[in-house]
C-alpha positions as CSV (number, residue, x, y, z in Angstrom):
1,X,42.5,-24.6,79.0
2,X,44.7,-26.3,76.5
3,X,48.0,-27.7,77.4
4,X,50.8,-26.2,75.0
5,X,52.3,-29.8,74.2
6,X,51.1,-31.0,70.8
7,X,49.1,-33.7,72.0
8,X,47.5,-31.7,74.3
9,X,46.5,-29.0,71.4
10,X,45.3,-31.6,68.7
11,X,43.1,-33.1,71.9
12,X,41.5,-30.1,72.2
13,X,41.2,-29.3,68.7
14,X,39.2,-32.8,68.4
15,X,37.2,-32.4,71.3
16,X,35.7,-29.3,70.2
17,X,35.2,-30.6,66.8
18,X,33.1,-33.4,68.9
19,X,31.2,-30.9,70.7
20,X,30.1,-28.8,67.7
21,X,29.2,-31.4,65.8
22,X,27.0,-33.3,68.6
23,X,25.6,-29.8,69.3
24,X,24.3,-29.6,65.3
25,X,23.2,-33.4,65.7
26,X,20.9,-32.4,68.5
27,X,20.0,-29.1,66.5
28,X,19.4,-30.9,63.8
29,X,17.0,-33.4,65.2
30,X,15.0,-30.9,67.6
31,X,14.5,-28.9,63.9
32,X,12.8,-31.6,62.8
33,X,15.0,-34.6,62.5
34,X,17.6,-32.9,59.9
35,X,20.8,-34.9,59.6
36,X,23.6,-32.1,60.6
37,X,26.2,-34.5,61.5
38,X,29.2,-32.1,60.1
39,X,32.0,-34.9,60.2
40,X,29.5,-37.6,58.3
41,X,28.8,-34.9,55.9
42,X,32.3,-34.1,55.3
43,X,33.3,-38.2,55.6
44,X,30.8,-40.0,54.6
45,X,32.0,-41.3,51.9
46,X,34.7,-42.7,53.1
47,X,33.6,-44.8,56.5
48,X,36.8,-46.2,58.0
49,X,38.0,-42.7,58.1
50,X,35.2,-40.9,59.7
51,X,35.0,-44.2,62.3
52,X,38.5,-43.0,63.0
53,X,37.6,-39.4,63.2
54,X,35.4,-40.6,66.2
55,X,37.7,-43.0,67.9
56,X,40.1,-39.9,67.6
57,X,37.3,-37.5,69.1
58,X,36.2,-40.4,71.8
59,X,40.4,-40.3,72.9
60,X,40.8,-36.8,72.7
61,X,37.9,-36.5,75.6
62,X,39.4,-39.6,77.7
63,X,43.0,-37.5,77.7
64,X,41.5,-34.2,78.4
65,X,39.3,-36.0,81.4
66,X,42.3,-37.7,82.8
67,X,44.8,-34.3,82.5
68,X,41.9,-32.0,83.7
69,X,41.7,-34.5,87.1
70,X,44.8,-34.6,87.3
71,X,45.6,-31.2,87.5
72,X,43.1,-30.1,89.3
73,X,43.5,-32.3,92.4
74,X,47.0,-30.5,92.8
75,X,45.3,-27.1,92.5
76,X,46.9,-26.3,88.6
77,X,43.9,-25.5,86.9
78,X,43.6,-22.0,85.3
């Protein structure tokens, strides 16, 4: 579940971006090696924004980890 602060909804906004997207990659390449890499498509053009994209994506995933573990060893998860 999302925390309500606004970190805690853009982290969750970018993970699932992250997710979808690695789920068309690996679509895409078990349908025959088709490049369905959604946030390449929509940046490629422009590669030091679509690097940051990732690292955003790649952060977004390391703050849930950390707030999911944390909550859950005091029994807050819902």
């Amino acid at each position: 579940m999302c925390q309500k602060s606004t970190l805690g909804i853009v982290a969750c906004i970018l993970v699932t971006v992250g997710a979808l997207n690695w789920g068309l990659v690996g679509l895409g390449w078990l349908a025959g090696g088709a490049d369905w890499n959604v946030v390449h498509m929509l940046l490629g053009s422009w590669m030091k924004v679509e690097a940051i994209v990732y690292v955003l994506v790649g952060l977004s995933g390391v703050y849930k980890l950390v707030k999911c573990s944390s909550c859950c060893k005091d029994g807050t998860c819902k």
